[in-house]
SEDOMAR-782682 format. One record per residue (C-alpha): residue in three letters; x, y, z. Coordinates in steps of 0.5 Angstrom, whole numbers, plus 500, padded with zeros to 3 digits. Layout:
AlaXYZ;...
END
This chain:
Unk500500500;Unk503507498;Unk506510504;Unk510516507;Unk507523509;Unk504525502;Unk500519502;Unk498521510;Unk496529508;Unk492525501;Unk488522506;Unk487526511;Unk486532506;Unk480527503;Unk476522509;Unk476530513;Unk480530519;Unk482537518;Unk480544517;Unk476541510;Unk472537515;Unk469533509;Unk464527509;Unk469520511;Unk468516503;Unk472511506;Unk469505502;Unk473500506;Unk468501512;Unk466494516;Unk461497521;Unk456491518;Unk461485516;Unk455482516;Unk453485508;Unk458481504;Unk460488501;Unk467487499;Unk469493495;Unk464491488;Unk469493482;Unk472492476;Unk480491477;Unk486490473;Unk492487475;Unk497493475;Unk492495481;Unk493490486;Unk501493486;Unk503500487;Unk504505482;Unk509510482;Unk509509490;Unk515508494;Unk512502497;Unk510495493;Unk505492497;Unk499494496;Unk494486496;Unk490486491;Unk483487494;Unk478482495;Unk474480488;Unk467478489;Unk462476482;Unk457480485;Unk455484492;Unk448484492;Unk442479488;Unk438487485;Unk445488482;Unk442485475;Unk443489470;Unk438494466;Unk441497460;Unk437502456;Unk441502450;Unk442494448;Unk436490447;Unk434491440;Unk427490443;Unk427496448;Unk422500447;Unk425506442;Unk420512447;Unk425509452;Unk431510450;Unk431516449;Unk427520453;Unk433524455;Unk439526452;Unk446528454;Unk453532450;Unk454525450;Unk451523444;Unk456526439;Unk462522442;Unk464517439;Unk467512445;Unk462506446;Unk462507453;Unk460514453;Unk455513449;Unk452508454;Unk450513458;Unk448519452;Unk441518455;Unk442519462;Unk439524466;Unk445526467;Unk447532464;Unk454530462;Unk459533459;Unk465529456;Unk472531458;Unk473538455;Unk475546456;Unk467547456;Unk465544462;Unk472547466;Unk470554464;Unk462552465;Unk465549472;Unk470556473;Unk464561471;Unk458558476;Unk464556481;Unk461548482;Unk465542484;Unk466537478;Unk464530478;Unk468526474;Unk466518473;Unk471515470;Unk470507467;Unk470503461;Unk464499456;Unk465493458;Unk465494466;Unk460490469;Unk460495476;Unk461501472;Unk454498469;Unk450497477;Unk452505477;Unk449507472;Unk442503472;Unk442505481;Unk445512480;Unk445515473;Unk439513471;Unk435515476;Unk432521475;Unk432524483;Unk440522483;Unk441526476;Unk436532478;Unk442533485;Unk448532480;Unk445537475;Unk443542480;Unk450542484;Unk455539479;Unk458540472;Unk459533470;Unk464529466;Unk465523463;Unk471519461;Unk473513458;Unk479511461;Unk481507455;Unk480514451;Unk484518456;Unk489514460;Unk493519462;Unk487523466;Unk484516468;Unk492515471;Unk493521475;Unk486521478;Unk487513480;Unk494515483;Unk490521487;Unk484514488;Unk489508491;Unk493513495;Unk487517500;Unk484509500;Unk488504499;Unk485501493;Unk482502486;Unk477501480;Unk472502477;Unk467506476;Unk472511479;Unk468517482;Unk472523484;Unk470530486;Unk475536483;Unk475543485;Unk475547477;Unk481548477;Unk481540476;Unk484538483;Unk481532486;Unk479534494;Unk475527495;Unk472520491;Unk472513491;Unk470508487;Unk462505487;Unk458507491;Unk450506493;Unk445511491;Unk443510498;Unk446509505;Unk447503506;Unk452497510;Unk454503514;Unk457507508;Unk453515505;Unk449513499;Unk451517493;Unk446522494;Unk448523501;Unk456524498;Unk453529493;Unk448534498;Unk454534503;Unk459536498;Unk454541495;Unk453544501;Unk461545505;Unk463547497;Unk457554498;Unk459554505;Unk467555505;Unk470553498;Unk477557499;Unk477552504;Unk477547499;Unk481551494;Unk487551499;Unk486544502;Unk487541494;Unk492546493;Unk496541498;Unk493535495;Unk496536488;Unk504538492;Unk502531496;Unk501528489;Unk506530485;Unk511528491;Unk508521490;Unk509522483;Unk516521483;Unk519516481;Unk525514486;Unk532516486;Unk536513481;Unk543510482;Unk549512478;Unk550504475;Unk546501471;Unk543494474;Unk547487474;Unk546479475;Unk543480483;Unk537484480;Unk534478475;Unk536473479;Unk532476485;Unk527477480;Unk527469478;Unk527467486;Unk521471487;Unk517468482;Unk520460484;Unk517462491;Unk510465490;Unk510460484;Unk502454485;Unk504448483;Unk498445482;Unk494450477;Unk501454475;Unk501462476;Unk504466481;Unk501468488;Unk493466490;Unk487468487;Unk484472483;Unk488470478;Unk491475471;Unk495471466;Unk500477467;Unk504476460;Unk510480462;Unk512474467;Unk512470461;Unk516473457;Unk521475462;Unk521467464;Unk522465457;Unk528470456;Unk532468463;Unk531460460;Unk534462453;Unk540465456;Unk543459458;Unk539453457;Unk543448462;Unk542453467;Unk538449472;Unk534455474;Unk533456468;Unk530450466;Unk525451472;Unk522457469;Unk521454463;Unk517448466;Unk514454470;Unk512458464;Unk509451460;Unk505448467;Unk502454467;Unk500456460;Unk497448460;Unk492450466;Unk490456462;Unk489453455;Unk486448459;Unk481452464;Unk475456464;Unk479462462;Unk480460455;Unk473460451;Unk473453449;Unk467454443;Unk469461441;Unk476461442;Unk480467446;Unk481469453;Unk477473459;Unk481477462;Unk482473469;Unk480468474;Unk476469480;Unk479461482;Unk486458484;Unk483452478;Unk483458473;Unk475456471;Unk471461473;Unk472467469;Unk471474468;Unk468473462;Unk470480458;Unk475479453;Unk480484453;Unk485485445;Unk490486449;Unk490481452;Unk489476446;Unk495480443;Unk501478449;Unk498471450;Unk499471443;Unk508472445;Unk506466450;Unk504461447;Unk509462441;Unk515463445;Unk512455449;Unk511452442;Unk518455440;Unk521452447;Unk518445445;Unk515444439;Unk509441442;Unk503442437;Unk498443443;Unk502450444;Unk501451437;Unk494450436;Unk492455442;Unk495460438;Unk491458432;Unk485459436;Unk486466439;Unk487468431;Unk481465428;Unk478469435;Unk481475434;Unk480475425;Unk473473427;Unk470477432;Unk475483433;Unk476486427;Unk474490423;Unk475489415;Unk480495414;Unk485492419;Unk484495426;Unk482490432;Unk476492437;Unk478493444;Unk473488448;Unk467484448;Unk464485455;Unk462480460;Unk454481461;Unk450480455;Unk442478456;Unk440471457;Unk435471451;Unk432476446;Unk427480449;Unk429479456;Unk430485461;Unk436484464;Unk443483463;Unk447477466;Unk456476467;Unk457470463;Unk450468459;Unk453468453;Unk459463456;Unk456458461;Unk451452460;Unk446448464;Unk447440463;Unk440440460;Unk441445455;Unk448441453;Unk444434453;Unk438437448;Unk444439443;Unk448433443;Unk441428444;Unk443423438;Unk450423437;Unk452418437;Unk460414437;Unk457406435;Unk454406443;Unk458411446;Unk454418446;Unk457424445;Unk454427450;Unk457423455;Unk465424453;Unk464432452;Unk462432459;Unk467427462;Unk473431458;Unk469439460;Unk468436467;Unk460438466;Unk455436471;Unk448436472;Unk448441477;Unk453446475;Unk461445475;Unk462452480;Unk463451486;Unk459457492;Unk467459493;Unk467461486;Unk459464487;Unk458466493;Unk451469492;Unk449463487;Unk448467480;Unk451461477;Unk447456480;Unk447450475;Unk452452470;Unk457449467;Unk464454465;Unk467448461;Unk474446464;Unk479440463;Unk481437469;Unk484431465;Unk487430458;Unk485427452;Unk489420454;Unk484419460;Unk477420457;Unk480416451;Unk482411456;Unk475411460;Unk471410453;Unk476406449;Unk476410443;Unk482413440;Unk485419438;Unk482420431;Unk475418434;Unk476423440;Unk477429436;Unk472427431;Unk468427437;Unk469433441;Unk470437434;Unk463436433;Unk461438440;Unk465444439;Unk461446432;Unk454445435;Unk455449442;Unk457455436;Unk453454433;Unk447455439;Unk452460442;Unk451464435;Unk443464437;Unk444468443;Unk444475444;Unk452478443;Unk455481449;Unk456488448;Unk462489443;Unk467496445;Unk468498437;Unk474502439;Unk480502436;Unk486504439;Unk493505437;Unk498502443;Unk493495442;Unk493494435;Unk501495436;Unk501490441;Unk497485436;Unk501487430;Unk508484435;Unk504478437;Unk502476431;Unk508477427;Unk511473432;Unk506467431;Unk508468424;Unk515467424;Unk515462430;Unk510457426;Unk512459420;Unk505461418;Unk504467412;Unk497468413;Unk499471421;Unk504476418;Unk500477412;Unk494480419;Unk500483422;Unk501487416;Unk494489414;Unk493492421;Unk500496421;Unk497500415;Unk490500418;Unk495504423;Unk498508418;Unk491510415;Unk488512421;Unk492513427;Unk497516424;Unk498525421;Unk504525416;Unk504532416;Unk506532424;Unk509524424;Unk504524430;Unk499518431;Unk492518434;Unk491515440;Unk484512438;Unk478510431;Unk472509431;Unk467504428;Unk461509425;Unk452507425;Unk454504418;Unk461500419;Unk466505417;Unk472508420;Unk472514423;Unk474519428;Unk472525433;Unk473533431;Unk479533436;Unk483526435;Unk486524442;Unk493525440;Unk498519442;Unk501517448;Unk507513450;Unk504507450;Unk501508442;Unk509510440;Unk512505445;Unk506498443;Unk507500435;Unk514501434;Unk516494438;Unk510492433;Unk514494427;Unk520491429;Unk518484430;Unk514486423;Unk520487420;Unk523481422;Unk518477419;Unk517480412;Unk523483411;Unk520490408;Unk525495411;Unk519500410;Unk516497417;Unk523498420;Unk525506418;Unk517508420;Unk519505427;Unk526509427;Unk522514425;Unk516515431;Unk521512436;Unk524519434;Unk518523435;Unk516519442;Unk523522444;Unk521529442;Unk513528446;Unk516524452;Unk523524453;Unk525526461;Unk531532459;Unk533532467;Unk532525470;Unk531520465;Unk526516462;Unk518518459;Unk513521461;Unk506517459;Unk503524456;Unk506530452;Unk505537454;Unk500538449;Unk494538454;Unk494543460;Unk489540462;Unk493534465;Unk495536472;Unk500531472;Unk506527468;Unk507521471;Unk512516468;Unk508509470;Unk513504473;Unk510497473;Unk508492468;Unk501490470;Unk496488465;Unk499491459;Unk507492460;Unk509499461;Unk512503456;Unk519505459;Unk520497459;Unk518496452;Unk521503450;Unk527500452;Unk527493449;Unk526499443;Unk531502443;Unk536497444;Unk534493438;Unk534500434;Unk540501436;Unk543494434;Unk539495427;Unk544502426;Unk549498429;Unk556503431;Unk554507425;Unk555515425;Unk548516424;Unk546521428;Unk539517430;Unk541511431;Unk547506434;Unk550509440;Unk545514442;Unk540510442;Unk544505446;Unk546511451;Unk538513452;Unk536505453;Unk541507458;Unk538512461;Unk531509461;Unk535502466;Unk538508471;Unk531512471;Unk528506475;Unk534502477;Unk532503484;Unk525500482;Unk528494479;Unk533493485;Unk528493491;Unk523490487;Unk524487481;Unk517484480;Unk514490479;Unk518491472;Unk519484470;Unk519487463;Unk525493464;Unk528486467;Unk528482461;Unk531489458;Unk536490463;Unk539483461;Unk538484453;Unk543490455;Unk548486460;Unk548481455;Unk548484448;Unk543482442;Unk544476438;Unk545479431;Unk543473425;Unk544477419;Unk543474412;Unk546475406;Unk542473400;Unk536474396;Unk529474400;Unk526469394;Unk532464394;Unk529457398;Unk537456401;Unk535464405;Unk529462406;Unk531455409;Unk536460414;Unk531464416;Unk527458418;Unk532456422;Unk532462426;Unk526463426;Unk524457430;Unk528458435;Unk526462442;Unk531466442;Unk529473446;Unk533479445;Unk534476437;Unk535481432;Unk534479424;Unk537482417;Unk536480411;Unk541483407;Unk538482400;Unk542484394;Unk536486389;Unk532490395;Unk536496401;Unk538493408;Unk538496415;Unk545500416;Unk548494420;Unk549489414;Unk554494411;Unk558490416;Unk558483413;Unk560481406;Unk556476400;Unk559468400;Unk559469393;Unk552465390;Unk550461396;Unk546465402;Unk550466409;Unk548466416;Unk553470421;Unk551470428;Unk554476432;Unk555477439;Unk558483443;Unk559485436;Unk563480433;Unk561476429;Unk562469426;Unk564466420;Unk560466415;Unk555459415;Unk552456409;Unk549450412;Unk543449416;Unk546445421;Unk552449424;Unk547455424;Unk543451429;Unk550450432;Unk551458432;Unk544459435;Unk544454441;Unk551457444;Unk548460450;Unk548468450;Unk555470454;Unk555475458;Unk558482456;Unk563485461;Unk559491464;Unk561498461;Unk557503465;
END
């Protein structure tokens, strides 16, 4: 939990206890434990870690499906069938935007505004505290407080008469959504969404929470008694308000800071802290790392994978392969894993990664993509490689659009059936025994029924398979989430059927649940589509491509990064968009002020690029993300201390630069940048060229000193920038290739290296008919036949024409370069 005396004067400042003497929002109130309310939001990984904060141990708060049995939800604006009178008998500001969460709530009551200069004016002008509400689409207790709060018209005539309202979806607006949770985890320990902050006009937070009832009750002030009291105390003595948020916002900036850095670069102690922690907290029996609930958290994976891949007969690092391998099984094999429509939700509510919360996140689907490519590259067990398939028939099928951008989320409640008047978590998802009899009654394998071997491998039961731990308030009585506790070999074994009969068996159960799935009412999809995430995607992708040797990956990688390039990208300014948007008729389009990029867009995208340019050679890819990493340096980079800031000085209205040092639920964009930097700089090689070689070098440099203090005291808030840290103590694996790019002796070369897990790996092509990166200049032709040269510590090998000693090459493990700091 974030500590010291700014985190002190935040939460007296905001609970009330000095001069403010402010109503108490604490919503961690146990005054009737009886309730079984435990803090009933939506939540990321990164939040259950501090961020930005000197401290790093913030629990990750306790995660119930629901809190109370009213808490259905009734949305006006998704059925089809609801009356047309209904939902729109009020509109809002909200009614232009673009943003699918914003217009979720375009036919509230409530008068609200978006994010903009004239509702700070209108705030400034009437002198009245802001509410700001801050959530996403596809968040369900985002959903319960709209239905409770701003769908009621008593609520909305209190926020209307004493408040200027504004609305932010924090995937559009990152930056706001971060500096205000930083002011959110710090007064209350906690964090999530919806997030509800109280700002003064001059946008400094003075109190806020999370959700909140529209009425008093389990010992803690309804949203209505919140609004009154605040209203009143702000007529009765704002220039107290004003004063106490001038504190708060020096308190904040104090908790902002990055610590200090050290004036060497980390070593060998720091990743091997970072491996002894993760052999510690590792569960042995369903994989993952530390209790329930449970997030996939990529950036582990990848740092596993690299630490494995530096020496392969390291014993330690043989166990964190296994790590990685045991815990990717139980996941494929889990409830998080859509077994019928493919893809996974964002995390488990279990230790047996079972039940899930059942949104689906891109960026998500993008990472596990590296995943489970980098454990097929480790094994060459085809049960990796099929997970990959299925998160790309997924993602082509359902998140994406026809130009090449992928859609942000699909959400977790959907209705039950059409015409039905309320949402539920999960129906589109879950099944009852009945209803899985009824489709498969009558298929039959000689005299075994299909049905009973479905459910033998799925772990289905006539009652439901959810346990009251992982329900406790019975919402998911008699369902089944499909899981496979077992194997293949088991159900085949208990039903004497072999493996041709059993995959012809579940193949078809498969298809028929799909095509009764299809009949359902869709969850609601986030149409959305976002720079930082379709970088991610374009990496992932890429990397499959390469790592299964599948063109028709690279061929997706491809067409998204030009769906990148056509609209999420000014070549006037050579800036990107943070943002798109898919319009009432399907076409792309874009809100009057485009959101310009952040960090995370440059950052996400150039490392896209990179891997694109390793997987199809076209130098294009690689001289775009030079070219960005350039403008990213320009927007973001600190000039005093080093490292990036999430956001431009482009917008004034953000009262914070913050620089984000965690990998969460995405990597940060310090830690990507670095690993960016490093191969850009390898790409340049030592050459004179004044963007690239030693200078870029020099900033990944920086980048390690700027969170050098993180890294050492707590390597597992950056496991990413750990993973960079040893590409920059080990220096990178070149593989460079003279030959044409058609020749099958070049292309057999590549798909040796590219076959392998080789983390920090950077690949060229030098091919006499097309132009090369600058790094190939140092190598020369082998005459007619295509060479390899495998270059560590920047010397290379002879050059190697045959397959088998490029593979001997490749295999020697990566010898660690003497430390110049």
């Amino acid at each position: 939990m974030p500590t010291g005396r700014a985190v002190l004067l935040l939460r007296r400042l905001s609970t009330g206890d000095s001069r403010l003497k402010n109503i108490n929002l604490n919503q961690n109130s146990t005054k009737d434990s009886s309730s079984a309310f435990s803090f009933p939001v939506c939540i990321h990984r990164d939040l259950g870690a501090s961020k930005r904060f000197s401290s790093y141990d913030l629990s990750p708060p306790t995660l119930i499906r629901r809190s109370f049995s009213d808490n259905i939800i009734k949305m006006a604006t998704a059925n089809p069938e609801t009356n047309q009178a209904e939902k729109h008998k009020f509109s809002n500001r909200l009614v232009t935007e673009r943003s699918p969460y914003l217009l979720q709530h375009a036919h509230n009551p409530v008068d609200w505004y978006p994010w903009c200069q004239e509702a700070i004016d209108r705030a400034k002008k009437e002198n009245k505290l802001i509410f700001l509400s801050i959530g996403y689409s596809t968040c369900h207790w985002c959903h319960v407080m709209e239905k409770e709060c701003f769908e009621n018209e008593a609520v909305a005539k209190i926020m209307n008469e004493h408040y200027v309202n504004i609305k932010i979806d924090r995937e559009e607006r990152p930056d706001l959504d971060r500096v205000y949770m930083l002011f959110i985890t710090a007064t209350t320990g906690r964090g999530g969404w919806p997030m509800s902050i109280f700002l003064t006009p001059e946008l400094c937070p003075v109190t806020g929470g999370t959700y909140f009832p529209p009425e008093d009750r389990w010992g803690r002030p309804g949203f209505k008694t919140i609004l009154l009291s605040l209203a009143n105390k702000w007529r009765e003595n704002s220039a107290q308000f004003l004063e106490a948020s001038s504190n708060v916002l020096d308190a904040l900036r104090n908790i902002s800071r990055i610590q200090d850095s050290t004036t060497a670069v980390p070593g060998e102690a720091t990743w091997t802290k970072c491996v002894r922690h993760y052999l510690s907290t590792f569960e042995p029996d369903f994989g993952g790392f530390g209790t329930a609930p449970k997030f996939p958290q990529a950036s582990i994976f990848n740092f596993l994978f690299h630490f494995y891949a530096r020496d392969k007969r390291d014993q330690e690092g043989k166990t964190c392969l296994e790590m990685c391998l045991h815990t990717l099984t139980k996941i494929a094999k889990g409830g998080i894993h859509d077994h019928v429509s493919g893809g996974f939700a964002r995390y488990s509510v279990d230790n047996d990664w079972h039940v899930p919360h059942f949104e689906k996140m891109l960026y998500d689907q993008a990472q596990l993509l590296v995943a489970y490519t980098d454990a097929y590259l480790a094994t060459k067990d085809e049960f990796f490689a099929e997970v990959v398939r299925d998160i790309v028939k997924y993602i082509n099928r359902d998140l994406r659009h026809e130009t090449g951008g992928y859609y942000s989320a699909e959400d977790a409640d959907s209705y039950p059936y059409f015409g039905a008047e309320h949402k539920k978590e999960g129906a589109f998802c879950t099944w009852e025994y009945k209803e899985l009899k009824s489709l498969l009654e009558g298929k039959q394998l000689g005299s075994l029924s299909y049905f009973e071997i479905f459910c033998d491998y799925f772990s289905v039961q006539e009652n439901g398979n959810i346990s009251p731990e992982s329900d406790p308030h019975s919402e998911l009585t008699d369902k089944n989430v499909l899981i496979i506790y077992g194997s293949k070999e088991e159900t085949m074994s208990r039903f004497g059927i072999t493996l041709e009969q059993f995959n012809e068996v579940i193949n078809e159960c498969i298809g028929i649940l799909f095509e009764a799935r299809s009949k359902r009412p869709r969850p609601h999809l986030d149409t959305k589509m976002l720079c930082s995430w379709n970088g991610l995607m374009i990496a992932g992708l890429a990397q499959a491509g390469q790592g299964l040797g599948d063109k028709s990956f690279v061929d997706d990688a491809l067409k998204t990064a030009q769906f990148v390039k056509d609209y999420l990208y000014d070549p006037n300014t050579k800036t990107l968009f943070h943002s798109s948007y898919r319009d009432e008729v399907g076409n792309i389009t874009q809100t009057n002020q485009p959101i310009e990029g952040f960090l995370d867009d440059y950052a996400f995208l150039i490392k896209g690029l990179l891997d694109l340019y390793e997987a199809s050679l076209d130098l294009n890819w690689l001289n775009w993300a030079r070219e960005l990493q350039l403008k990213q340096n320009e927007l973001f980079w600190d000039m005093d201390n080093g490292g990036y800031f999430t956001t431009s000085t482009c917008d004034p209205s953000v009262i914070l630069r913050l620089k984000e040092d965690q990998d969460g639920a995405e990597p940060s964009g310090n830690s990507v940048s670095c690993h960016n930097l490093q191969r850009l700089a390898t790409y340049a090689d030592k050459s004179a060229v004044p963007e690239g070689g030693d200078h870029e070098r020099e900033l990944a440099k920086k980048v390690l000193l700027a969170f050098s203090k993180k890294m050492m005291d707590h390597p597992t808030a950056l496991p990413e920038m750990v993973s960079a840290l040893m590409f920059y103590n080990d220096s990178p694996t070149q593989v460079l290739i003279a030959g044409g790019c058609s020749d099958p002796r070049t292309l057999e070369l590549l798909r040796v290296v590219r076959s392998r897990l080789l983390p920090g790996r950077v690949l060229a092509v030098a091919d006499p008919a097309a132009d090369s990166p600058v790094v190939l200049s140092r190598i020369r032709s082998a005459g007619d036949v295509p060479a390899a040269y495998v270059c560590r510590r920047y010397a290379c090998s002879l050059p190697v024409t045959d397959v088998k000693q490029l593979e001997t090459l490749l295999d020697e493990p990566a010898s660690p370069a003497p430390q110049n700091n």
